[in-house]
N, C-alpha and C positions, 0 to 999 in steps of 0.2 A: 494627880497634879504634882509633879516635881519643882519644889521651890527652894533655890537657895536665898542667904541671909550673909549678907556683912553687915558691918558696923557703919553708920554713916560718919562717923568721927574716924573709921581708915582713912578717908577720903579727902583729900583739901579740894577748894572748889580751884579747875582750871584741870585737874589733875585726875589720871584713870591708874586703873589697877586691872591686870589680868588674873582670874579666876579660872581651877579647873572645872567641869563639870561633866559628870561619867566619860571623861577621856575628852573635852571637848572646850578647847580656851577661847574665853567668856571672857571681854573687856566691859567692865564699867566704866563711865567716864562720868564727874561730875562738874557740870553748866551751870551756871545762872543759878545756880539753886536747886537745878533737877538734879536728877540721875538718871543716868540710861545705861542699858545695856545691849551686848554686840554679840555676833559669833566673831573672833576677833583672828579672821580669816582671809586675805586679799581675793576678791573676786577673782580678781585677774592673775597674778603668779602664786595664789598660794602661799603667799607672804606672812609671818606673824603679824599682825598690827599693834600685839602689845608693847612694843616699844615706837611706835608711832606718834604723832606730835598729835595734840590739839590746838587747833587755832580757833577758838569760839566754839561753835558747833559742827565744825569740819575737823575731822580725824584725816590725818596725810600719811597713807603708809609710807613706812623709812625706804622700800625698796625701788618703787617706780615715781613715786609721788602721787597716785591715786589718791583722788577725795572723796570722804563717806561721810552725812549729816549722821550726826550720832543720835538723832531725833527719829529716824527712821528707818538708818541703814542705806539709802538713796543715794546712789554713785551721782557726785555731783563735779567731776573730773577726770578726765582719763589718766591710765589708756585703762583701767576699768571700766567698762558699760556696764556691768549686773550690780545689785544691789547688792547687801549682805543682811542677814537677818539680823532682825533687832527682836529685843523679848521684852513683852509686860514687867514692869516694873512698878512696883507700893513701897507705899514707905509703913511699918507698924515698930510704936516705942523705941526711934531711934534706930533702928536699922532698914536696911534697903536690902527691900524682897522679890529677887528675881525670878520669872514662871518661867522655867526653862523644860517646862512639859511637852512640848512639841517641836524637841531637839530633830 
């Protein structure tokens, strides 16, 4: 099992940060309290998303305007139709533990 760790004090809440992982950028975003994480990928063109907005729990990529629940990855707007992965996320003494085992 492959797990990355940040800091949860990186993070303000409303606000994500992209992460590499073995060649592969990982956006967290932190919600309401939670945190999640993303392959931070646009289904649709292939888009970064790490400069992408959060509005609540919808991630809008900057390119087409695609929406992604960051809760799940669930395109919740086009012109995306496919989801994007999201990964297992814990929290242990203050940092946010991402299972990114099944990259």
């Amino acid at each position: 099992m492959t797990t990355v760790k940040i800091s949860m004090a990186d993070l303000d809440e409303g606000e994500s940060t992209g992460i590499k992982v073995d060649g592969m950028d990982v956006l967290v975003c932190h919600v309401e309290g939670q945190f999640y994480a993303l392959h931070a990928q646009c289904s649709h063109a292939r888009q970064s998303l790490v400069k992408g907005k959060l509005r609540g729990f919808q991630l809008v990529c900057p390119l087409h305007g695609a929406r992604f629940d960051v809760r799940t990855g669930a395109c919740s707007a086009g012109p995306a139709q496919e989801p994007i992965k999201s990964f297992p996320v814990t929290m242990e003494a203050g940092r946010v533990c991402i299972d990114v085992s099944k990259l």
